[in-house]
C-alpha positions in Angstrom: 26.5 30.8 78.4 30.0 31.4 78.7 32.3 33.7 79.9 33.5 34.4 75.8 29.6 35.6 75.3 30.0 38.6 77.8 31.2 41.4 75.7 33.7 43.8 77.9 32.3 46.7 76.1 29.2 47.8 78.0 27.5 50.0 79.6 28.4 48.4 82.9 31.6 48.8 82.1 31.6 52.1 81.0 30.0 52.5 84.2 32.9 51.2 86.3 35.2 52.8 84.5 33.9 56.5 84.8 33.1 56.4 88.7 36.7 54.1 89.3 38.2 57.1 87.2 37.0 60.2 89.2 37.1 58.1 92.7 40.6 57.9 92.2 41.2 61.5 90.3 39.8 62.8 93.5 42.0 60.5 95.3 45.6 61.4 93.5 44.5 64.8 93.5 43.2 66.0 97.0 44.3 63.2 99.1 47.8 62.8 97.5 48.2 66.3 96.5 49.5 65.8 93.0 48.7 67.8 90.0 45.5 68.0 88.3 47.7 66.4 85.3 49.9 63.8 87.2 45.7 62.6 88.9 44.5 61.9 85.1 47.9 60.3 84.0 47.7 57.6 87.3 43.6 57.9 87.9 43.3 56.6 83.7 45.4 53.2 84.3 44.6 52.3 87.8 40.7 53.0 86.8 41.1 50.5 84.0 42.7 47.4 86.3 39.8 48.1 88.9 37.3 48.1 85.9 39.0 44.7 84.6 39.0 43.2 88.0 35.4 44.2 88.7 34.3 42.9 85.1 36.0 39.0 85.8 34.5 38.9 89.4 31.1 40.2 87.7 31.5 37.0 85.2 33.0 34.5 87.9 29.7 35.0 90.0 26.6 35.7 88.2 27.9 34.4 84.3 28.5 30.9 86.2 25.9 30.6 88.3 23.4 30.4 85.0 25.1 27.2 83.9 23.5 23.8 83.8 24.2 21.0 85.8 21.3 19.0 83.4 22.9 16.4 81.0 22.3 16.8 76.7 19.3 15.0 75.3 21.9 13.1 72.8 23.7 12.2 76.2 20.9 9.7 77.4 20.7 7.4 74.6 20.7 4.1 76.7 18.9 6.1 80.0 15.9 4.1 81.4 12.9 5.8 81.5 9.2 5.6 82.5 6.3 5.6 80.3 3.9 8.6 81.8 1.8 8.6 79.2 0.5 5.8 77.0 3.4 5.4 73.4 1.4 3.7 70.8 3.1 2.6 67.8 3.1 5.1 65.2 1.9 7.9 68.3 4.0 10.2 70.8 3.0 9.7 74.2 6.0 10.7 77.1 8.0 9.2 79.2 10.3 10.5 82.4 14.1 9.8 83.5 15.8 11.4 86.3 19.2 13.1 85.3 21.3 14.4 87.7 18.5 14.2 90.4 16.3 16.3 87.9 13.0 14.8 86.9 12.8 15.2 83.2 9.9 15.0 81.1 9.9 14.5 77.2 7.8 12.9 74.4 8.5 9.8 73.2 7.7 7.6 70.2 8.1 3.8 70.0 11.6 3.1 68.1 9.8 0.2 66.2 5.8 -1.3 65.9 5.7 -1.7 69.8 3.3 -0.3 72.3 3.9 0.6 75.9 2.0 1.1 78.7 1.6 3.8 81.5 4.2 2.8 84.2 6.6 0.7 81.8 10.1 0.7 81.6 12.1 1.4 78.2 15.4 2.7 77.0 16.1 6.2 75.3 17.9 4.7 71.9 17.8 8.0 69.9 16.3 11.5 69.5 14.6 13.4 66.8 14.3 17.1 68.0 13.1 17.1 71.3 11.6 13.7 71.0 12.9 10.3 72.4 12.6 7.0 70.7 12.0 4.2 73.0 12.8 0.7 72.9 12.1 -2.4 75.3 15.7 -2.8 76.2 19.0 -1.6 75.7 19.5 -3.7 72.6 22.6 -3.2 71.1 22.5 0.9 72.3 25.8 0.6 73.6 27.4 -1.0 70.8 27.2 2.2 68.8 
């Protein structure tokens, strides 16, 4: 999730905007001195920057911290994997491959008639959905 799917307009924001707003009206006005009128007039503006700052470091720090550091599916055509669960042809069994030190865990299906064994080695050479198709060797996968 991006920083473009956080909508400004929220009650966080509101929020901000109402306690920045009478921190500094209270500010202009008793600490400063100034009129009740010449507080709005500066307290309105100045409330608005502290209630835009507060919003981007808001986004900086929690919006990125949800991002991935895993790889697409579609990205690991041509990843080796291990069979953990027996593929025969025609059946979905699963295999494992490590992306970005992640271990990850999918089903798989044989991309062909051929069967594989708990423990074997094969290549991702497509997807379907969340399921990998698995072939004996990388083949011609990187000719695509």
């Amino acid at each position: 999730m991006g920083a473009e799917a956080v909508s400004f307009i929220s009650p966080l924001t509101l929020a901000m905007f109402v306690g920045a707003f009478g921190f500094l009206g209270i500010v202009f006005k008793s600490g400063m001195k100034l009129s009740p009128e010449m507080s709005m007039m500066l307290a309105t503006p100045s409330a608005l920057l502290v209630t835009v700052l507060l919003f981007w470091v808001f986004v900086k720090v929690f919006v990125s911290s949800e991002s991935t550091s895993l790889t697409r599916t579609e990205e690991c055509v041509g990843a080796e994997a291990e069979v953990v669960s027996k593929i025969e042809a025609g059946r979905i069994g699963s295999i494992a491959y490590v992306d970005k030190g992640a271990r990850i865990m999918l089903p798989a299906r044989s991309d062909g008639d051929a069967a594989f064994n708990r423990g074997d080695r094969v290549y991702i050479s497509r997807f379907e959905g969340n399921t990998a198709f698995v072939q004996a060797n990388r083949g011609n996968l990187w000719d695509a």
